[in-house]
C-alpha positions in Angstrom: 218.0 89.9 42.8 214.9 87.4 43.6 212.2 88.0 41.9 209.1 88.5 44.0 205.2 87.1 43.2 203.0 89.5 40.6 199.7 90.1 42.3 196.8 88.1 41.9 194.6 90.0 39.6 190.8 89.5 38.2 192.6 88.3 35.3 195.3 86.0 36.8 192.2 83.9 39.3 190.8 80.8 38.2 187.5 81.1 36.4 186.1 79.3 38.5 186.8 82.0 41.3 186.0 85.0 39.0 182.5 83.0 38.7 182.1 82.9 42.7 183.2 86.5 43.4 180.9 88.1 41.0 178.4 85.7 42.5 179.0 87.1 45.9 178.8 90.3 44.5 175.4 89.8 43.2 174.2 88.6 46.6 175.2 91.1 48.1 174.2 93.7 46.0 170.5 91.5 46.2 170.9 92.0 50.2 171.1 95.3 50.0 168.5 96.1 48.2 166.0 93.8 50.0 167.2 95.5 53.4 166.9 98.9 51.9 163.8 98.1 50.2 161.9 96.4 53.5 163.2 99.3 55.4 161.3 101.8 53.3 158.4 99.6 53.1 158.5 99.6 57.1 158.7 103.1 57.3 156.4 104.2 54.8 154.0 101.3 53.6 154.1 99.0 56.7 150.6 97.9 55.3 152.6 95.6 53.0 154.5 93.8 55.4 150.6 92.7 57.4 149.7 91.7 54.2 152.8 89.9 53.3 152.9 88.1 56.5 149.1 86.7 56.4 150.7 85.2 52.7 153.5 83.1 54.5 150.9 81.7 57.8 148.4 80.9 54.6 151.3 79.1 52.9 152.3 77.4 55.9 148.6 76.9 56.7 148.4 75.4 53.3 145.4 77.4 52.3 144.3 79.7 49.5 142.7 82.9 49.7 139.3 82.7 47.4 136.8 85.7 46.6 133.3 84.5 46.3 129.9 86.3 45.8 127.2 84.8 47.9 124.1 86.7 49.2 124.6 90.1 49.6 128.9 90.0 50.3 131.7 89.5 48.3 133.5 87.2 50.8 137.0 86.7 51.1 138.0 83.6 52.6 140.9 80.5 52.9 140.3 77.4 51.9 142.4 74.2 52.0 143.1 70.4 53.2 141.4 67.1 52.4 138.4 65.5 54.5 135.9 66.5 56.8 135.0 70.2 56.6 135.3 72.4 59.2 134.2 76.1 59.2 136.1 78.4 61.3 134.4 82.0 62.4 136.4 84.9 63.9 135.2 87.0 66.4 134.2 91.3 66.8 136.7 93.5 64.9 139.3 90.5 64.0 139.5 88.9 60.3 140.5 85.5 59.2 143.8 85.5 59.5 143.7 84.7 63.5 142.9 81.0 62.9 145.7 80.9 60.4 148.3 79.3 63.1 145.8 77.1 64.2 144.5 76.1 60.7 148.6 74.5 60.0 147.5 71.9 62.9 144.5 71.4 60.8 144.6 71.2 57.3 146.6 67.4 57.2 143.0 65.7 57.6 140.7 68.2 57.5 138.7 70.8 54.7 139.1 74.0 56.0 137.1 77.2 55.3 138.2 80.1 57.0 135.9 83.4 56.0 136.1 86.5 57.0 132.6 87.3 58.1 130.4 90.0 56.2 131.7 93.7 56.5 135.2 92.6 58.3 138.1 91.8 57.2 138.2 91.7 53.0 135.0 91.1 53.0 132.6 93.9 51.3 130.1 95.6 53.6 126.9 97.7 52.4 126.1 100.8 54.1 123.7 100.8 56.8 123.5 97.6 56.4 122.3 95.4 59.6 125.8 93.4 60.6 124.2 91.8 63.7 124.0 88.2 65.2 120.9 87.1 63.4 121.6 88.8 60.1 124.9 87.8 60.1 123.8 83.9 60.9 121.9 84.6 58.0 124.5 85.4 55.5 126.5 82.6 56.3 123.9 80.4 55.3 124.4 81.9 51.9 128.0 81.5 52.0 128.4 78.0 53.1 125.6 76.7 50.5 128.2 78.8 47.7 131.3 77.5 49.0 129.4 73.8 49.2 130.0 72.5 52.2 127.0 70.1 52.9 127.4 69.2 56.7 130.7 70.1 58.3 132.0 71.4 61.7 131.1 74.7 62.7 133.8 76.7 65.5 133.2 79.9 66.1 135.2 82.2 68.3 133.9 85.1 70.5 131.0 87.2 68.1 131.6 84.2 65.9 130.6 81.8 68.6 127.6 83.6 68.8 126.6 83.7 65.2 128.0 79.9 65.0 125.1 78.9 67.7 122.2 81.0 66.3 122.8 79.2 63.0 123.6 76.1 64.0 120.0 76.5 65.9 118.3 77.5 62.2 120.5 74.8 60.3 120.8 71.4 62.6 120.9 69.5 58.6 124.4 71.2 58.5 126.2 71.1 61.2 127.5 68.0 62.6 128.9 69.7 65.8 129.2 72.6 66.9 132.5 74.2 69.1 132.4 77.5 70.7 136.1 79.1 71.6 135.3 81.8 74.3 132.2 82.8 72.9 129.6 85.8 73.1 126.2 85.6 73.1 125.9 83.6 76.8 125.4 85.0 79.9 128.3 85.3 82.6 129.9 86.7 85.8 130.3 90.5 85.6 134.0 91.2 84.6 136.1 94.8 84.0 135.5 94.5 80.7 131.8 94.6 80.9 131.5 97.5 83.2 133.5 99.4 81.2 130.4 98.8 78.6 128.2 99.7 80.7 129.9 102.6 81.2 130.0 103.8 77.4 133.7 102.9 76.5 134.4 100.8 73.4 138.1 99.1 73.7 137.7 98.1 70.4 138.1 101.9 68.6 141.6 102.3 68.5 143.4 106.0 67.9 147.2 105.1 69.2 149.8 103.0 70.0 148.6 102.9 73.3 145.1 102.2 72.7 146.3 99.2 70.8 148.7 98.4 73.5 145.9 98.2 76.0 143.2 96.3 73.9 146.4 93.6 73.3 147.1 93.3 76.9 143.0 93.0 77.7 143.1 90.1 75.0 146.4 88.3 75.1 147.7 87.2 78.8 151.0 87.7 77.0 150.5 90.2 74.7 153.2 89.6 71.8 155.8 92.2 70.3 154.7 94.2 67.5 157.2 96.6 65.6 156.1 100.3 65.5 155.2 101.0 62.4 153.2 97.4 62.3 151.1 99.1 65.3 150.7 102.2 63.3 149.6 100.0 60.5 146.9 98.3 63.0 145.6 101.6 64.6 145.4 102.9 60.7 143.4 100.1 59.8 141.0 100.1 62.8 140.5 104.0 62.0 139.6 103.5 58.5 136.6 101.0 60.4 135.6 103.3 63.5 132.3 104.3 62.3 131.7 100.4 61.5 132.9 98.9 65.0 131.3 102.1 66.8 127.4 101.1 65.5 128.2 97.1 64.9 129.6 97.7 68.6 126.6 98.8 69.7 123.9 96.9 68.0 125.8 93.7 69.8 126.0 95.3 73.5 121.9 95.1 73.5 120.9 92.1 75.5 119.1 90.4 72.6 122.4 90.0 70.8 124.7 90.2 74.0 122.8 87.0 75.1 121.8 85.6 71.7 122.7 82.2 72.4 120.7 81.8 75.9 117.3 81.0 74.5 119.6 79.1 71.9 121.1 76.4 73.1 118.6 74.5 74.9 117.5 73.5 71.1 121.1 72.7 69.8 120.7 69.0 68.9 124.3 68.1 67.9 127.3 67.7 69.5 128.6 70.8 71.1 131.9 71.4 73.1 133.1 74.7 74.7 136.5 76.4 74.6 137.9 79.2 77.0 141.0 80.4 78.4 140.7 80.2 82.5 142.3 84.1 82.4 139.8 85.0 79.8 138.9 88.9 80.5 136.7 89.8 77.8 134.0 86.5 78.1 134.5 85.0 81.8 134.8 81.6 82.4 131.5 80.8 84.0 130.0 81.6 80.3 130.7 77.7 80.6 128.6 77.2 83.1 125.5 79.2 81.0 126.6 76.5 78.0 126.5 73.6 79.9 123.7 74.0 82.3 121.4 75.0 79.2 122.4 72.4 76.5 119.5 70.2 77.3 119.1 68.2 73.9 122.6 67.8 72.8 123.6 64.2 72.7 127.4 64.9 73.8 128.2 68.4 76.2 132.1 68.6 76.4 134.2 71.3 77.9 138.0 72.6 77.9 139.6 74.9 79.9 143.4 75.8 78.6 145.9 77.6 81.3 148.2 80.2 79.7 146.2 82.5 77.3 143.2 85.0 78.0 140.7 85.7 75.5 142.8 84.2 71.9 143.5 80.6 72.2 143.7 79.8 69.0 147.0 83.0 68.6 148.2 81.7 72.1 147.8 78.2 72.7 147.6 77.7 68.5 148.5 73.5 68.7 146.5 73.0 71.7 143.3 74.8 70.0 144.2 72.6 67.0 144.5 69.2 69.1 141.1 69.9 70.3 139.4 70.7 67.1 141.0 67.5 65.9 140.0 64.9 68.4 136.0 66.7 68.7 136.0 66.7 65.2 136.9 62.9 64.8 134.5 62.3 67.9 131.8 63.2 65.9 
């Protein structure tokens, strides 16, 4: 009778395949846990998963978050990169994380400081405190002598565009030039967005999905894919904020701060250039117009129109944004 083959048992395989199995083992016993564990995050603490996904853009971005106290805030902000400095300002109910994308185009030659602005974002906020153009111009003053940037390049986007002009106006000794990415604070051509102002509704105060989904498709001309939860996430954060955006809101609709930067700019004495998407809904086009028709000291007016993106170039059109900011920067 022949004698047939014993099995291969645990003890009969080569160590060196006893080694890889319970290796594989491990993995997948790692894999499981991860999936399981990122599920329940998803489902239960999808906070977490916003916060862990600003951590990889700053990585890529090459940037640190910092907590400073300067003035009256305790300011959160990024800061990374060798050379010129070059502040970056978001805009009404955003934080600093938008110019992340745009800061990994940035970063290679340049010092970048990336705050979120005074009662947004991680930033602190004091109670009835005043969070408008002026006051905010104000605290940045405070911020940017603590953080030590001497003269650098100021961009501001949208409500930072406006506070980015006003104190560019105050500080001329600081800023070397000034960029403003579709920004508030000028006057332009009467769009959907204002009349729904003027008619008393705030896009900005979020209490569903479909609030959010509408304020992303009035920003964004291709308003990108966000997981469920992740909007629940957004729409939980904005809540905790309503009371803030509500009055900050409407301090910033009055025409002295909706057209800050008109009696501004004819006194801006540095080199200024002008952003905006051509399908921008939120601050029309022709703001452009008010910018370059009233910039009657600056010694070099340049402007840029991008196709493809609305009222977020620098979450849309992230590279081009950061080309731009690149070649004005090493313009000037």
């Amino acid at each position: 009778m022949a004698n047939t083959p014993s099995p291969v048992t645990s003890t009969t395989r080569p160590l060196w395949q006893r080694l890889l199995l319970r290796r594989l083992k491990f993995l997948v016993v790692v894999v499981l846990v991860l999936g399981v564990g990122a599920g329940l995050v998803y489902l239960f603490t999808p906070s977490l998963l916003l916060k862990a996904d600003a951590a990889r853009l700053a990585m890529s971005a090459h940037v640190q978050k910092k907590t400073m106290i300067a003035g009256d805030t305790t300011w959160s902000y990024y800061e990374g990169g060798d050379g010129p400095t070059i502040v970056l300002l978001h805009g009404f109910a955003a934080n600093k994380e938008v110019w992340l994308e745009t800061a990994k185009g940035l970063t290679d030659h340049f010092h970048v400081v990336i705050p979120d602005l005074a009662g947004w974002g991680e930033s602190s906020r004091n109670d009835n405190g005043d969070y408008g153009i002026p006051a905010q111009a104000t605290r940045l003053e405070a911020f940017v002598a603590a953080v030590g940037a001497q003269r650098f390049m100021l961009v501001g986007h949208s409500m930072g565009g406006a506070i980015a002009g006003v104190y560019a106006e105050q500080h001329p000794e600081r800023v070397a030039s000034l960029m403003l990415v579709s920004s508030a604070g000028l006057s332009f051509k009467e769009n959907d967005f204002v009349r729904d102002v003027k008619a008393g509704r705030d896009p900005f105060l979020l209490h569903d999905r479909a609030d959010l989904d509408a304020l992303l498709s009035r920003i964004y001309l291709t308003p990108p894919s966000i997981p469920g939860r992740l909007k629940d996430a957004l729409v939980e954060r904005n809540e905790k904020d309503h009371a803030f955006i509500e009055h900050t809101f409407a301090e910033l609709t009055q025409p002295a701060q909706a057209y800050a930067l008109d009696p501004v700019i004819g006194k801006l004495a540095m080199p200024v250039l002008g952003l905006w998407c051509r399908e921008d809904k939120i601050i029309d086009e022709s703001a452009l117009d008010t910018l370059r028709n009233g910039l009657k000291s600056s010694p070099s007016i340049g402007a840029t129109v991008l196709n493809g993106c609305n009222h977020m170039p620098m979450l849309e059109k992230p590279d081009e944004t950061a080309r731009i900011i690149t070649s004005f920067a090493l313009a000037h």
